[in-house]
C-alpha positions in Angstrom: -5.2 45.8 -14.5 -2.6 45.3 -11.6 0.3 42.9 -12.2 1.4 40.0 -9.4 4.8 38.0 -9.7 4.5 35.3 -11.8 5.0 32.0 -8.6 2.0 34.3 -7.1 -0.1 33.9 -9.4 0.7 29.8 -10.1 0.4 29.5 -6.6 -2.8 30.6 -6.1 -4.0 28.7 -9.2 -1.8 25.9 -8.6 -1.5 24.0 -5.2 2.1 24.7 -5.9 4.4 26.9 -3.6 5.8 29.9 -4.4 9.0 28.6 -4.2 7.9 25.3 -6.4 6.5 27.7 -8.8 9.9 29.6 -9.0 12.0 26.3 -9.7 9.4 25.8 -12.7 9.8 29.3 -14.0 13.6 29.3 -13.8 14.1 25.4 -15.4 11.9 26.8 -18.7 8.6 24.7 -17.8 6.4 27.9 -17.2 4.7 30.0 -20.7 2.7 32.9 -20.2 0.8 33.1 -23.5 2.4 30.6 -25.4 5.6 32.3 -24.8 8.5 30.4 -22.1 8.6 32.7 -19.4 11.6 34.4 -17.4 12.2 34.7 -13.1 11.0 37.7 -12.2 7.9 37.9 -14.8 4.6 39.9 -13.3 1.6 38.7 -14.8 -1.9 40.2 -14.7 -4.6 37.9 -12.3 -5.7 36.3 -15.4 -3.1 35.4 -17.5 -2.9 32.1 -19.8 -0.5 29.9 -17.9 0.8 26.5 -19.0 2.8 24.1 -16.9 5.2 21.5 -18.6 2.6 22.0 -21.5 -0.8 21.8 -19.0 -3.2 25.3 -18.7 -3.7 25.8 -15.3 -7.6 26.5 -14.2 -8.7 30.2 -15.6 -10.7 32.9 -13.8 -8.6 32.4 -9.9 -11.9 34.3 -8.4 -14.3 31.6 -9.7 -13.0 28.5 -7.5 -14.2 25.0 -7.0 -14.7 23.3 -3.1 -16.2 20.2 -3.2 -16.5 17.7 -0.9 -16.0 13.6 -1.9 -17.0 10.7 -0.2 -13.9 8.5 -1.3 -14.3 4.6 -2.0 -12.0 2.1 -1.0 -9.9 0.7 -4.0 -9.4 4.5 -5.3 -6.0 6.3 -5.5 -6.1 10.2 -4.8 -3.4 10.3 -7.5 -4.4 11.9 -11.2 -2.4 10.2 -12.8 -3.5 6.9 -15.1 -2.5 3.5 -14.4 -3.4 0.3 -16.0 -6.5 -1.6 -14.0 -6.8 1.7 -11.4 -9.1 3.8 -10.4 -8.7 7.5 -9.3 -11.0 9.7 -7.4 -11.2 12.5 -10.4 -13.3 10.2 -12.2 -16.0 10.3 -9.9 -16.3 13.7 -10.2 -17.6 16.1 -13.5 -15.2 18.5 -13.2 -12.6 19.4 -16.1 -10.3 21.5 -14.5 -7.6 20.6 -12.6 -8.1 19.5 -8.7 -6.3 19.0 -5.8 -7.0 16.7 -2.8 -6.4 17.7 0.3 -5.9 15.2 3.3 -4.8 12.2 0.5 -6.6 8.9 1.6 -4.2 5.7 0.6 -6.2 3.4 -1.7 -7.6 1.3 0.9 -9.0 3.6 2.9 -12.2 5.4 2.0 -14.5 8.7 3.5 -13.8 12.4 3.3 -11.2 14.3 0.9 -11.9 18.4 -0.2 -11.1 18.9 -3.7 -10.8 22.3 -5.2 -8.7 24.1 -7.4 -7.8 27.4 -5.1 -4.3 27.1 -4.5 -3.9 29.5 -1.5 -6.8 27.5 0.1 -4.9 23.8 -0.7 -2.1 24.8 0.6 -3.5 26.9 4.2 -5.6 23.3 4.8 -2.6 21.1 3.6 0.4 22.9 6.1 1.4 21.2 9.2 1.7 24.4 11.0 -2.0 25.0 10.6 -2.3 21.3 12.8 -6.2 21.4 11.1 -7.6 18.2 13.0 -8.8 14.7 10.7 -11.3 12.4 12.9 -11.5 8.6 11.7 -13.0 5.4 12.5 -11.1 2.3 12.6 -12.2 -0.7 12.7 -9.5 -3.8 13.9 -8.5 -7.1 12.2 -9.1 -9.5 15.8 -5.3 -10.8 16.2 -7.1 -13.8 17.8 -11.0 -15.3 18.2 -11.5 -13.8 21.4 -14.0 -11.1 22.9 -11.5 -7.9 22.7 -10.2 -7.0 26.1 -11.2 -4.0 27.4 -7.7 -3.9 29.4 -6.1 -4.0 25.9 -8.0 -1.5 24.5 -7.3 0.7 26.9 -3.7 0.0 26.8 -4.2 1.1 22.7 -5.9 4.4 23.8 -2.6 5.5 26.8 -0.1 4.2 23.6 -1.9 6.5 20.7 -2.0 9.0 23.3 1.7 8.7 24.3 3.3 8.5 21.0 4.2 5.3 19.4 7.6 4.8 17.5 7.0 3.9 14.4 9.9 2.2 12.2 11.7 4.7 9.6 10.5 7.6 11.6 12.4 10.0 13.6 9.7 11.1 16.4 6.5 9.1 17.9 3.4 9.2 16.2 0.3 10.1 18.3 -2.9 10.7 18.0 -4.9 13.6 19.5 -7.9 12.2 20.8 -8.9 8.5 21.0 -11.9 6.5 21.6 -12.5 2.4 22.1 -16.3 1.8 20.8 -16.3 -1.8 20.8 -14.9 -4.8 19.4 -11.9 -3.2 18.4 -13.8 -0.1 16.7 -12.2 3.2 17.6 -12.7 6.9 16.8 -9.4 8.8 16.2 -8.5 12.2 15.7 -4.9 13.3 14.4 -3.8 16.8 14.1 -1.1 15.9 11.1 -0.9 13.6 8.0 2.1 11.6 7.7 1.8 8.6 5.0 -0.5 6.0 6.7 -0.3 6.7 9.7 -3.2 5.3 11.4 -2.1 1.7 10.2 1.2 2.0 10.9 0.8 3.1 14.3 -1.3 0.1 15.1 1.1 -2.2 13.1 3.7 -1.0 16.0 1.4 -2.0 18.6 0.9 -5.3 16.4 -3.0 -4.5 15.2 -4.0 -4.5 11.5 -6.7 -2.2 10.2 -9.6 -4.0 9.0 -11.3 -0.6 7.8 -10.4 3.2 7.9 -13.1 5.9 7.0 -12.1 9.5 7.6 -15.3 11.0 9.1 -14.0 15.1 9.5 -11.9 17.1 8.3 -10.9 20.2 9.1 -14.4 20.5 10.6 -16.4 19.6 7.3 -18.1 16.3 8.6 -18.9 13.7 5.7 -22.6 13.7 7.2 -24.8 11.4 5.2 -22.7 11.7 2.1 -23.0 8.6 0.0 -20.1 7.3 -1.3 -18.3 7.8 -4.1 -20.2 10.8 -4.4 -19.7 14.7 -3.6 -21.2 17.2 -2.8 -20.0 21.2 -3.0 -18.6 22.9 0.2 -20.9 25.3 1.7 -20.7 29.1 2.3 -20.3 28.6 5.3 -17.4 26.0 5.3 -15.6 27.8 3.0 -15.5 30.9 5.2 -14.5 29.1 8.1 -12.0 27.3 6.8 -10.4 30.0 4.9 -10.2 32.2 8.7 
């Protein structure tokens, strides 16, 4: 059986980088069958791996994609915390997950979950820009019909780039449609930490409600929430091009 460097292989079965998986080997958190293992290590495909004490998921060739209609009031965290709720108890799954396109606890809709680190990591880079379509629904500032002149003033600003506090460039979205009453449907090609609220806090909006509705091109569809669903063929494929 052919042997692969060691940060490959935790990589691949990990969400980790390489070079995250490297720092792990070389500070003594990484066995390999039980044993602490040493930079430079090549391990065959299937190897028993432990991190800080934790298997990672056997059998790299046999990987989970689901796809989770997230609730509001959720973290996307795995950790436990007193009086919270996380997403990976809505789902059956014993191995370890990761979620990609992380939803803050408030806001609800589409996350992919799976345990194929190469995958997590090719839909999680900025430099693949893959696009995230939400709608947004607006807290009214005032008791007034919303003004379409306003609204489209919210549209040439997202557009534009708005400067957001404690961030050194604009953020903007890529595409950007008023419904009505202060309903919009966004699209962003990155993922910095909430940004969809604090871009509208800069304009001086509050979000009322924000449902991711696509991701990467996986739509959530009719998918009920709190519930999931596996990734199709066909998905997979496409988003693995």
């Amino acid at each position: 059986m052919k042997d692969f460097p060691l940060q490959k292989i935790i990589a691949a079965r990990s969400g980790l980088s390489r070079r995250e998986a490297e720092a792990l080997i070389k500070a003594g958190k990484v066995e390999v069958s039980d044993f602490v293992a040493e930079p430079g290590l090549r391990v065959a495909e299937d190897a028993e791996i432990k991190i800080k004490g934790r298997r990672l998921a056997q059998a790299p060739g046999n990987f989970t994609y689901i796809a989770l209609n997230k609730p509001a009031g959720y973290t996307c965290t795995s950790a436990q915390f007193a009086n919270e709720r996380n997403i990976f108890s809505l789902i059956p799954f014993q191995e370890k997950l990761f979620a990609i396109g992380r939803l803050d606890k408030d806001s609800r809709g589409l996350l992919i979950l799976t345990n194929d680190g190469d995958f997590a990591q090719r839909l999680s880079h900025p430099r693949f820009q893959h696009e995230k379509t939400y709608r947004v629904k607006l807290a009214s500032p005032r008791e007034v019909e919303w003004n379409p002149r306003d609204m489209a003033m919210i549209e040439n600003e997202l557009l534009s780039g708005v400067k957001v506090p404690d961030e050194d460039r604009p953020m903007k979205a890529v595409k950007i449609k008023h419904l009505q009453n202060g309903a919009f449907i966004i699209t962003l090609n990155e993922g910095r930490k909430r940004q969809i609220r604090r871009m509208f806090e800069a304009l001086g909006y509050a979000v009322k409600d924000l449902i991711r509705i696509n991701l990467a091109g996986v739509d959530l569809g009719t998918l009920a929430e709190g519930k999931w669903r596996p990734l199709t063929e066909e998905e997979i494929t496409r988003l693995k091009k």
